[in-house]
N, CA, C and O atoms as CSV, one atom per row, in Angstrom:
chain,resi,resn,atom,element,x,y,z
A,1,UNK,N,N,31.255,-11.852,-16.400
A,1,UNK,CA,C,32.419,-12.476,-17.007
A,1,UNK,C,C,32.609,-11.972,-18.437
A,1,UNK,O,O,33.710,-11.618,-18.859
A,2,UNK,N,N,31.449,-11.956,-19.190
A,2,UNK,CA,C,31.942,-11.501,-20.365
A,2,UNK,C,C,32.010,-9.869,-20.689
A,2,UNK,O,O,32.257,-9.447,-21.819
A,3,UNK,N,N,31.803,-9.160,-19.744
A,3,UNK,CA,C,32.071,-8.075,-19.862
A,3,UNK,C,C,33.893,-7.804,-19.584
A,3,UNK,O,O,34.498,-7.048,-20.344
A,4,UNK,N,N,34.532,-8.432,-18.562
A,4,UNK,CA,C,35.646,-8.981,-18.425
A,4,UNK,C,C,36.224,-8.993,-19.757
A,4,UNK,O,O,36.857,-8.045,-20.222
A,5,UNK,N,N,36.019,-9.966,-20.296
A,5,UNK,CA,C,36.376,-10.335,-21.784
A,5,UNK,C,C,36.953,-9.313,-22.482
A,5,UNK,O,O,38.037,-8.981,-22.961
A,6,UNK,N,N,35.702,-8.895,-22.349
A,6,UNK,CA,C,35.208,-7.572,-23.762
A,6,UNK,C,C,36.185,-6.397,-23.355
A,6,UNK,O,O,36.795,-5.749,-24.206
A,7,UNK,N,N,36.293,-6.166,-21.997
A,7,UNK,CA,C,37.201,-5.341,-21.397
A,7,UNK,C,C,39.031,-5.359,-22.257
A,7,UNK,O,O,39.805,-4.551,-22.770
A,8,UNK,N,N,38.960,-6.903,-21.940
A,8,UNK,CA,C,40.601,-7.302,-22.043
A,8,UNK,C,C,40.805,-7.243,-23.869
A,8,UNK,O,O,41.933,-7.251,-24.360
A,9,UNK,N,N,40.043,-7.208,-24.386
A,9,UNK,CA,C,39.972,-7.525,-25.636
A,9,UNK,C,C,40.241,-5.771,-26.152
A,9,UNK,O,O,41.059,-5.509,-27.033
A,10,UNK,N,N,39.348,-4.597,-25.389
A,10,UNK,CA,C,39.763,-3.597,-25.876
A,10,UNK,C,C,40.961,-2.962,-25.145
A,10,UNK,O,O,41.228,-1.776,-25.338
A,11,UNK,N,N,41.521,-3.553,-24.499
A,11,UNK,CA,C,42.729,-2.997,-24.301
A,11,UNK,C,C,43.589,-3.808,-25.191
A,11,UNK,O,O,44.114,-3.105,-26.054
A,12,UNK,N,N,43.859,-4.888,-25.250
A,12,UNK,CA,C,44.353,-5.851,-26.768
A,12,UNK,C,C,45.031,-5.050,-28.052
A,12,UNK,O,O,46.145,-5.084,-28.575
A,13,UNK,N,N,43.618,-4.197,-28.338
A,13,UNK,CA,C,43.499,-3.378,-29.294
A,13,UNK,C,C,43.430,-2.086,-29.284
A,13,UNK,O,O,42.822,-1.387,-30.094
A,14,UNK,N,N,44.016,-1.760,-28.419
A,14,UNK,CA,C,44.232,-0.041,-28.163
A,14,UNK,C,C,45.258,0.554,-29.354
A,14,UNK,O,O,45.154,1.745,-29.650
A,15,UNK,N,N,46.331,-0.360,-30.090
A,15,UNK,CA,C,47.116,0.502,-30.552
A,15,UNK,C,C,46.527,0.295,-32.165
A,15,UNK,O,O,46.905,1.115,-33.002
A,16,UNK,N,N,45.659,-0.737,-32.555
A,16,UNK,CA,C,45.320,-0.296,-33.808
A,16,UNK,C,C,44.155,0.374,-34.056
A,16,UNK,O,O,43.665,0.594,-35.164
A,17,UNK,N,N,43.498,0.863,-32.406
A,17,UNK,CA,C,42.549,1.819,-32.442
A,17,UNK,C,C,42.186,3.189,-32.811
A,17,UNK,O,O,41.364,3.875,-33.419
A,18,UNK,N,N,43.826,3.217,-31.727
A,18,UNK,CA,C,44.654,4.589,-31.475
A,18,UNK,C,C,45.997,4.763,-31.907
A,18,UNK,O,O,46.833,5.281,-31.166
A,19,UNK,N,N,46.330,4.267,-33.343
A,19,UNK,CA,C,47.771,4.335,-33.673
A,19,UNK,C,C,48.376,5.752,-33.982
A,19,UNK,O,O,49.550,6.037,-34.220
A,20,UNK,N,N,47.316,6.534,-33.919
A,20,UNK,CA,C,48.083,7.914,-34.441
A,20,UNK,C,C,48.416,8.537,-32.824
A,20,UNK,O,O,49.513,9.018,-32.541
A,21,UNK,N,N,47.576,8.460,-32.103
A,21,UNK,CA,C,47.966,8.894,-30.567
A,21,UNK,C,C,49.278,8.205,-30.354
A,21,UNK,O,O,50.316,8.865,-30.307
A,22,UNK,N,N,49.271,6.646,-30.197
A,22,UNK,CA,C,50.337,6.319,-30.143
A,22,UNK,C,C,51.527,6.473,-30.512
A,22,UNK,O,O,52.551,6.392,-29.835
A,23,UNK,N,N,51.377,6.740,-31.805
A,23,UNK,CA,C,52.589,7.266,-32.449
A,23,UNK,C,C,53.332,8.454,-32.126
A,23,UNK,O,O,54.541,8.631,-31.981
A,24,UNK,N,N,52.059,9.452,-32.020
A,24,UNK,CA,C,52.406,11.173,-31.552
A,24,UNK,C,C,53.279,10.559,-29.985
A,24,UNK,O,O,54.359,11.124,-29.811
A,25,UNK,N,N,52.957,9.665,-29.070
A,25,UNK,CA,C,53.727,9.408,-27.970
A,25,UNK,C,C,55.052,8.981,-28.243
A,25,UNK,O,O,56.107,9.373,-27.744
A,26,UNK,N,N,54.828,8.057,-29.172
A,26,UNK,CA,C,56.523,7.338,-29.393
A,26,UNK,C,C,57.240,8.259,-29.973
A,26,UNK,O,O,58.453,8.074,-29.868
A,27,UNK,N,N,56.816,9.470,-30.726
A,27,UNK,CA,C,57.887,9.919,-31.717
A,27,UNK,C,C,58.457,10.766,-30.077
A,27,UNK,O,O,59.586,10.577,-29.623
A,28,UNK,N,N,57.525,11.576,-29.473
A,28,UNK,CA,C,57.864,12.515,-28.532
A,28,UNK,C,C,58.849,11.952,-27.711
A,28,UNK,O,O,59.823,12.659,-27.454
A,29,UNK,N,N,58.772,10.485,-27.111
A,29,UNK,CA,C,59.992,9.965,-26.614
A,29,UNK,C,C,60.852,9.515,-27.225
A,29,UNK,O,O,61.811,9.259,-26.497
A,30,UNK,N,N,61.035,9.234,-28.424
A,30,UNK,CA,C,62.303,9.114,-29.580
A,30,UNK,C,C,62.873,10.371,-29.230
A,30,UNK,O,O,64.085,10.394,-29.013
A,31,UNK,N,N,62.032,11.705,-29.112
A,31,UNK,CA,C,62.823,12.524,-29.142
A,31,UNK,C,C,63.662,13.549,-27.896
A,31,UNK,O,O,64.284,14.602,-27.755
A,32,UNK,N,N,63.151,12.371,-27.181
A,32,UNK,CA,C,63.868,12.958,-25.677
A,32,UNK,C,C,64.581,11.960,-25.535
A,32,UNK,O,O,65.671,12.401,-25.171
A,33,UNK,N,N,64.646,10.525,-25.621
A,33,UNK,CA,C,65.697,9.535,-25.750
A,33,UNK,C,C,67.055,9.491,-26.650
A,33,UNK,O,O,68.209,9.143,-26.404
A,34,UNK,N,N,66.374,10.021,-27.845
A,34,UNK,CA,C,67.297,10.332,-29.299
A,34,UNK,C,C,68.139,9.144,-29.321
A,34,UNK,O,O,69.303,9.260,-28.936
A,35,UNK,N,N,67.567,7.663,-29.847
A,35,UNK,CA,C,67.986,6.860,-29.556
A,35,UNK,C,C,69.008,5.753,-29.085
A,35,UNK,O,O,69.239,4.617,-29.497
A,36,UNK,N,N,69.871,7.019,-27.400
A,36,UNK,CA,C,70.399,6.315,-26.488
A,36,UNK,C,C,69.747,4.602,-26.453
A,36,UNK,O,O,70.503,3.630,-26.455
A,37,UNK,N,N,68.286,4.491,-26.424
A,37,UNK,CA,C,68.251,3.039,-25.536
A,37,UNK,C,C,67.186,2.872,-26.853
A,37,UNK,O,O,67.026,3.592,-27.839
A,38,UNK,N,N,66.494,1.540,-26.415
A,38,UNK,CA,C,65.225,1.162,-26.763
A,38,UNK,C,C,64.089,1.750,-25.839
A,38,UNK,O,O,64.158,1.862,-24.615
A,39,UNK,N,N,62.859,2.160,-26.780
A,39,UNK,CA,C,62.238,2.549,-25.931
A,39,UNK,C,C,61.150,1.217,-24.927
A,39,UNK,O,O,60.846,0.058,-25.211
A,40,UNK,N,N,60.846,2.040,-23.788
A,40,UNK,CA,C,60.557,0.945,-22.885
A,40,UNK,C,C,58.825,1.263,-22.996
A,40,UNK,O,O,58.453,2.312,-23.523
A,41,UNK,N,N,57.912,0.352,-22.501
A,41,UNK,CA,C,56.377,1.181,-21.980
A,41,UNK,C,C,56.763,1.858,-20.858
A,41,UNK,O,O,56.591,3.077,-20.824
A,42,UNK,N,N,57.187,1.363,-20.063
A,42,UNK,CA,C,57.520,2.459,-18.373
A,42,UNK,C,C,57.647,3.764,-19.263
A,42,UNK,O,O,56.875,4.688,-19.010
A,43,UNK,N,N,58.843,3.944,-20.592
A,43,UNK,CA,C,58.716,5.442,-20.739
A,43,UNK,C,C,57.483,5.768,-21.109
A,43,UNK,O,O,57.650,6.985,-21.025
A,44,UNK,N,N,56.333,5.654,-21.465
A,44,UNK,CA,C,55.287,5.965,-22.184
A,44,UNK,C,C,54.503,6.238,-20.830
A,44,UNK,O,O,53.724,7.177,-20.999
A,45,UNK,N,N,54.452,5.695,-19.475
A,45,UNK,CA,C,53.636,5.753,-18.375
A,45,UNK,C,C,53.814,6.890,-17.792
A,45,UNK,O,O,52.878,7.580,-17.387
A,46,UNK,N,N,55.205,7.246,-17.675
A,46,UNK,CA,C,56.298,8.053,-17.315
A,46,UNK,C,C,56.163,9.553,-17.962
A,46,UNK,O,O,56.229,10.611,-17.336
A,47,UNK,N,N,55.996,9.414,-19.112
A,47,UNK,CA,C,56.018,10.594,-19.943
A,47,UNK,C,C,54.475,11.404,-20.033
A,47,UNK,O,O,54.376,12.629,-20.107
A,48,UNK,N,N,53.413,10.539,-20.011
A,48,UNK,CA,C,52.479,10.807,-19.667
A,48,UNK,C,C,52.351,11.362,-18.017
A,48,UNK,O,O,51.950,12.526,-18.031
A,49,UNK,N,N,52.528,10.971,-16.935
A,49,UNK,CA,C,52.414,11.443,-15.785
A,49,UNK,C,C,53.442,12.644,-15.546
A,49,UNK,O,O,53.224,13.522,-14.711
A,50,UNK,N,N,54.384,12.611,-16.212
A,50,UNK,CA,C,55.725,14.073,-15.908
A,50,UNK,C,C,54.461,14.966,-16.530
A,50,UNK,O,O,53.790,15.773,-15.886
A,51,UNK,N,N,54.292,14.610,-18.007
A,51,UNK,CA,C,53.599,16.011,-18.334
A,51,UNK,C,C,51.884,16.412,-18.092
A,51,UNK,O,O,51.226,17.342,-18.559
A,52,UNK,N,N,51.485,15.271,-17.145
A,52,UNK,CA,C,50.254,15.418,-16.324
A,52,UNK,C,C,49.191,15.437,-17.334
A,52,UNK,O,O,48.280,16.259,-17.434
A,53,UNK,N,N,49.445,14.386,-18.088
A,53,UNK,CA,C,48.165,14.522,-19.055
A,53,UNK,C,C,46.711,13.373,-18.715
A,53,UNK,O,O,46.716,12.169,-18.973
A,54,UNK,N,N,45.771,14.002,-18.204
A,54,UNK,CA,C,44.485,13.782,-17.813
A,54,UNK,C,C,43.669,13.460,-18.788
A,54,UNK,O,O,42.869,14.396,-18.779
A,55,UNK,N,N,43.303,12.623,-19.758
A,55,UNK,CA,C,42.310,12.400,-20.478
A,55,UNK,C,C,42.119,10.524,-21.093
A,55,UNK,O,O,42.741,9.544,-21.503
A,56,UNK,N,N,41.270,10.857,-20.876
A,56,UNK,CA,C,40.636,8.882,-21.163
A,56,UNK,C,C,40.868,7.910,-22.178
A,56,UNK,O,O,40.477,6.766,-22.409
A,57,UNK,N,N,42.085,9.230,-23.023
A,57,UNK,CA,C,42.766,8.250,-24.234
A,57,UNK,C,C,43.883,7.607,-23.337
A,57,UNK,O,O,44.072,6.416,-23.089
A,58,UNK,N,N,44.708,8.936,-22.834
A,58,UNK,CA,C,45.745,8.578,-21.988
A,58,UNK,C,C,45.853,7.710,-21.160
A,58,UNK,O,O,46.569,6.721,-21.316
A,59,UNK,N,N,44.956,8.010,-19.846
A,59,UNK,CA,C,44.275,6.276,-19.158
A,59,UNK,C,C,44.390,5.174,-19.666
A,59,UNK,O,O,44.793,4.297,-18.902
A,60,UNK,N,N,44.127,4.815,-20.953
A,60,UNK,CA,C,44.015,3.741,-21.653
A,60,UNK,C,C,44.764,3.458,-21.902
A,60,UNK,O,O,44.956,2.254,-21.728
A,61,UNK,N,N,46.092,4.436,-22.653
A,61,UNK,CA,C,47.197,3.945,-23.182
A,61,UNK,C,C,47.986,3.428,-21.625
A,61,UNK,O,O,48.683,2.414,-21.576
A,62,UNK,N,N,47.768,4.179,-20.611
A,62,UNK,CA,C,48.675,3.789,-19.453
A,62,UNK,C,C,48.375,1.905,-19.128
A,62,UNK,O,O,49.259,1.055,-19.021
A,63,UNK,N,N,46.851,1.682,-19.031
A,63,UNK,CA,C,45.929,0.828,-19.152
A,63,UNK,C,C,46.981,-0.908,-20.169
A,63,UNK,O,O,47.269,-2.080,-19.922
A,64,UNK,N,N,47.147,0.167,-21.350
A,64,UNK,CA,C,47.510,-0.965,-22.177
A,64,UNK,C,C,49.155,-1.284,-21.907
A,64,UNK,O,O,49.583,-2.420,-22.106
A,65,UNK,N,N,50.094,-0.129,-21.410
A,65,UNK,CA,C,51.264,-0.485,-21.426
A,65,UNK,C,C,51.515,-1.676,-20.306
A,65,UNK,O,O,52.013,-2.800,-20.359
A,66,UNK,N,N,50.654,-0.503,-18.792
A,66,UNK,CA,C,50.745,-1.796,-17.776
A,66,UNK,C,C,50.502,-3.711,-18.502
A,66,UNK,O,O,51.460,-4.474,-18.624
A,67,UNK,N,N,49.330,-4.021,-18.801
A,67,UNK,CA,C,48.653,-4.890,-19.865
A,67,UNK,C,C,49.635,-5.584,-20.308
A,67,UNK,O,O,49.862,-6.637,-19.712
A,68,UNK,N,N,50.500,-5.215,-21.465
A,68,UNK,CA,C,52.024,-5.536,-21.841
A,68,UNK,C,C,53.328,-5.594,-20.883
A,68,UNK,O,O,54.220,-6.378,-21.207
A,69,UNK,N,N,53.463,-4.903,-19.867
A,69,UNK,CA,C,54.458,-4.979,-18.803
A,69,UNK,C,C,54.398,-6.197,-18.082
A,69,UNK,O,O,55.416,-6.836,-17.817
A,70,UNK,N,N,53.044,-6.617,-17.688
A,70,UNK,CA,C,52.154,-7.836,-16.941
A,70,UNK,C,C,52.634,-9.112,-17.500
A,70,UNK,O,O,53.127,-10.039,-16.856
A,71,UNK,N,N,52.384,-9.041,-19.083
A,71,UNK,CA,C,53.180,-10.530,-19.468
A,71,UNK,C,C,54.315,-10.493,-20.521
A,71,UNK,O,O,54.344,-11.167,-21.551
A,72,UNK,N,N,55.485,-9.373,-19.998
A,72,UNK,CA,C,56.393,-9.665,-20.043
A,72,UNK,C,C,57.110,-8.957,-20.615
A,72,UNK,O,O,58.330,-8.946,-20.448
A,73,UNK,N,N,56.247,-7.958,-21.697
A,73,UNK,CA,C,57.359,-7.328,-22.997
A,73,UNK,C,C,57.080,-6.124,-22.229
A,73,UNK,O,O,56.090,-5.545,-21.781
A,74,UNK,N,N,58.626,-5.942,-22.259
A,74,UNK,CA,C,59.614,-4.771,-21.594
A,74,UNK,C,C,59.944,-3.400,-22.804
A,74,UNK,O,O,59.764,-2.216,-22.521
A,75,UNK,N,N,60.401,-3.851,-24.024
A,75,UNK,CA,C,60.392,-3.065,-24.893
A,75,UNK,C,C,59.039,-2.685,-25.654
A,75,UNK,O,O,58.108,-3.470,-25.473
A,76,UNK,N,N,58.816,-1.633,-26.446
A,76,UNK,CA,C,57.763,-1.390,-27.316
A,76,UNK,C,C,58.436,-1.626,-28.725
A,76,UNK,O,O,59.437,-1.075,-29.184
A,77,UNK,N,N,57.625,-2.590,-29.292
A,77,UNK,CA,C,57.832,-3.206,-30.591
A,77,UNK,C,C,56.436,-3.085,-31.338
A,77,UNK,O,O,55.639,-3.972,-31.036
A,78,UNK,N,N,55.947,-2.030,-32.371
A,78,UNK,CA,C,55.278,-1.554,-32.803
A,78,UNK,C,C,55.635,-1.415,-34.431
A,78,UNK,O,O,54.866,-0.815,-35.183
């Protein structure tokens, strides 16, 4: 159980872990959106799997958007 925890807690905190990754993601879809919309997490899941990126930061970030999609927030507000 408390590994559980500890689990949910570092996904929680993925973006003040990883704010510069994150960022390098959001600007890249700012710049394919060019702000037509708000950006969504789906784009961040999305943008990662088009350009097939394989690595265990990425996982995580996919990890954390699902995480946020789950209870509720649709937009990324960062």
């Amino acid at each position: 159980m408390s590994q559980r925890i500890m689990r949910n807690e570092e996904i929680k905190d993925f973006p003040k872990k990883n704010s510069s990754f994150l960022k390098e993601i959001i600007d890249r879809l700012n710049n394919i959106i060019q702000g037509k919309r708000k950006l969504m997490y789906s784009d961040i899941i999305n943008l990662i799997a088009r350009e097939g990126i394989k690595d265990e930061l990425s996982n995580n970030l996919i990890i954390w958007c699902n995480y946020k999609i789950r209870f509720g927030d649709i937009f990324i507000e960062i």
